[in-house]
C-alpha positions in Angstrom: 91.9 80.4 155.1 90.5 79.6 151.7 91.0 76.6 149.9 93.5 76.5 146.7 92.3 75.4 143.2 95.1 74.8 140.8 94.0 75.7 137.4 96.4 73.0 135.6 96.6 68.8 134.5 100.3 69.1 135.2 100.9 66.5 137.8 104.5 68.2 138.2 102.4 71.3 139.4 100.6 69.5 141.9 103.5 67.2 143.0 105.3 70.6 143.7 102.5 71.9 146.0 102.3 68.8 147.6 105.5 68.7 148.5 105.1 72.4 150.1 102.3 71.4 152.5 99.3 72.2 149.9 96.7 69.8 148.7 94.9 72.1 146.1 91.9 71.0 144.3 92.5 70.6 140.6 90.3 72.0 137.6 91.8 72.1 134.5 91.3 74.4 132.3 89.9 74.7 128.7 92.2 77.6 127.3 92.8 77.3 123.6 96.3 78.4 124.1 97.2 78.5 120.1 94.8 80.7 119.6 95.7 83.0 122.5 98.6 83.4 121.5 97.9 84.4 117.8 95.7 86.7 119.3 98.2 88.9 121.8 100.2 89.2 118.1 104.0 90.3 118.0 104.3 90.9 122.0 107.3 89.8 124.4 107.9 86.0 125.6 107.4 87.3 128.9 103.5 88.7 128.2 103.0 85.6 126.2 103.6 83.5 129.5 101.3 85.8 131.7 98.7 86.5 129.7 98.4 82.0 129.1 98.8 82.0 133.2 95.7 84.6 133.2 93.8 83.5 131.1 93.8 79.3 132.3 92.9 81.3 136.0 89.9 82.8 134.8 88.8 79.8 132.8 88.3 77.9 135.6 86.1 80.2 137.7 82.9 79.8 136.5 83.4 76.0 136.6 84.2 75.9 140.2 82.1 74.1 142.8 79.5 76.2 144.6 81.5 75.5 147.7 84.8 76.2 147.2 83.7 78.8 145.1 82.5 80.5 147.7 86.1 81.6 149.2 89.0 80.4 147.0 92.1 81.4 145.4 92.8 80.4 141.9 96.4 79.7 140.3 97.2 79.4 136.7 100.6 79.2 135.2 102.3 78.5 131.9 105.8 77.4 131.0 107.4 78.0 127.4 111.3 77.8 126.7 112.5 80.7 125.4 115.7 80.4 122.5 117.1 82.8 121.4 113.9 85.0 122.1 111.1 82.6 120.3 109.1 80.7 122.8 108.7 76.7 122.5 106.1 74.9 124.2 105.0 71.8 124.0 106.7 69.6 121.0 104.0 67.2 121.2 106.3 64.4 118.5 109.4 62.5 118.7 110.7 64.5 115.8 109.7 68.0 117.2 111.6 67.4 120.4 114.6 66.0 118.6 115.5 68.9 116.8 114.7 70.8 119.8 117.2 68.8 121.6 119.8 69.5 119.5 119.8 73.0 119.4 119.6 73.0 123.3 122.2 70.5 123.6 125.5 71.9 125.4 123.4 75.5 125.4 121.4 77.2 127.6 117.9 78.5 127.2 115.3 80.6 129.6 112.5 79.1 130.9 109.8 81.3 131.6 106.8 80.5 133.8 103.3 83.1 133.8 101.8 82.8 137.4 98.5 84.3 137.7 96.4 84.0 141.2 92.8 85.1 141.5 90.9 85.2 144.9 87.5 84.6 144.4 84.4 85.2 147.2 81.2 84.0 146.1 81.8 82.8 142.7 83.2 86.0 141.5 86.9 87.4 140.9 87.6 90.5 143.4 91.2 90.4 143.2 94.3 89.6 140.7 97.8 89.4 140.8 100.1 87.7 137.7 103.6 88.0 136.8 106.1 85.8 135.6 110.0 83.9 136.5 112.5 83.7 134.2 115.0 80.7 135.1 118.5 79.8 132.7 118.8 76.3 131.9 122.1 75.1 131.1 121.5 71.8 129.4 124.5 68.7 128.9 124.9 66.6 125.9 123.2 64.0 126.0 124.5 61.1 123.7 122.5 60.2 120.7 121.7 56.9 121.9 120.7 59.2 125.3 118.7 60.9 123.1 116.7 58.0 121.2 115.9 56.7 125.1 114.4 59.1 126.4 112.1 60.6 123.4 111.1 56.9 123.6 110.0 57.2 126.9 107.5 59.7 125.6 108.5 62.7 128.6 109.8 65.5 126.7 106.6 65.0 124.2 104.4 67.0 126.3 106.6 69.2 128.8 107.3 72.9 127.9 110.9 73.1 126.0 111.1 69.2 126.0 112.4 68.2 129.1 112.1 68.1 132.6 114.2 69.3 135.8 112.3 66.6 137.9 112.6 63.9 136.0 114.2 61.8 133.3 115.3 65.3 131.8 117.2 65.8 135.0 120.1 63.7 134.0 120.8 66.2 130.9 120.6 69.5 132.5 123.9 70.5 134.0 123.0 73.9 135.9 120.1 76.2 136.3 120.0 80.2 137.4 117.0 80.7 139.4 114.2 79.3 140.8 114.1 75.4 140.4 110.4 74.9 141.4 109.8 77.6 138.6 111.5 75.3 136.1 109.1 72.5 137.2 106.3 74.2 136.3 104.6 76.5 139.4 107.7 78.9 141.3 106.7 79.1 144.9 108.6 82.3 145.6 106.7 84.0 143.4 103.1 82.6 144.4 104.4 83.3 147.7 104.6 87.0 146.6 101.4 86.9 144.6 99.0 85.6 147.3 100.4 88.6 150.1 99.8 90.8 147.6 96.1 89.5 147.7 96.5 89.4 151.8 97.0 85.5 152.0 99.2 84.1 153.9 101.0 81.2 152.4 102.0 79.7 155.5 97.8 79.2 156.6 97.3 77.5 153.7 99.7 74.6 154.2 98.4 74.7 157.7 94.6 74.4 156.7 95.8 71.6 153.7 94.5 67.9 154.9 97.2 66.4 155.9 98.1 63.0 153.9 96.7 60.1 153.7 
């Protein structure tokens, strides 16, 4: 079975596919996802998260060694929180994520994650499938002093919506509704669904992964 390339830097990503028997290669991509965005214009949260998943897949391709390049399948995603319908990604500053936090604070908010996969055969796309989850976070209250911790430990700086399911964030969300690997940043389900609809067979690649070190 071909190899997979994970189009991402999130080490949450890979962790995840780790964990599930895969060792992909990494390439990050390039995307300039600002500008993507103001380019798809007034569209839904839900394209928004696709259409960054797609577009981080496709980045890659041409980048990709000869070899692997040669038989692959290529995964992108993107996470954004979505409140009250606008989309929050990344807040990137301790004050950013603050006010964030206290808006989702004793809320809930949807997480949304774009999945794109791409096999590729000879260095060339021949086949795409991308959709997205949608996952309700139910998030506690965390106490201000709480608060001041963790945006000191830097995490919800540079994590879609400002926290993390996985993590530190962990000990302020009180329930999800969905997937929880979605929440962490790649849903297996749904890649699950992606790749048979490409004819690959999930359960080959964790078998053809190297096994750890």
């Amino acid at each position: 079975m071909p190899p997979l390339v994970l189009a991402s830097a999130s080490p949450a990503r890979l962790a995840v596919l780790r964990s599930a028997g895969i060792e992909p290669a990494v390439l990050v991509s390039g995307v300039d996802e600002d500008a993507l965005v103001e380019a798809l214009g007034d569209t839904t949260p839900e394209r928004v998260v696709t259409e960054l998943a797609r577009a981080k897949a496709r980045e890659v391709i041409p980048r990709l060694d000869p070899g692997i390049a040669a038989d692959c399948v290529v995964v992108g995603c993107d996470s954004m929180l979505s409140i009250d319908g606008a989309l929050q990604g990344k807040p990137g500053t301790a004050g950013v994520a603050r006010e964030r936090w206290r808006s989702m604070a004793g809320h809930s908010a949807v997480l949304l994650t774009g999945h794109c996969v791409i096999r590729v055969e000879e260095g060339a796309a021949v086949a795409e499938q991308a959709d997205h989850s949608a996952t309700t976070v139910h998030f506690g209250n965390p106490s201000p002093d709480e608060l001041e911790a963790y945006l000191a430990s830097g995490e919800p700086l540079q994590v879609a919506g400002a926290f993390t399911l996985d993590s530190l964030g962990g000990w302020f969300v009180e329930r999800i509704e969905g997937d929880p690997s979605s929440v962490i940043g790649i849903g297996l389900p749904l890649v699950r669904s992606l790749l048979a609809r490409l004819g690959v067979d999930v359960a080959a690649l964790w078998r053809d992964s190297p096994a750890p070190s």
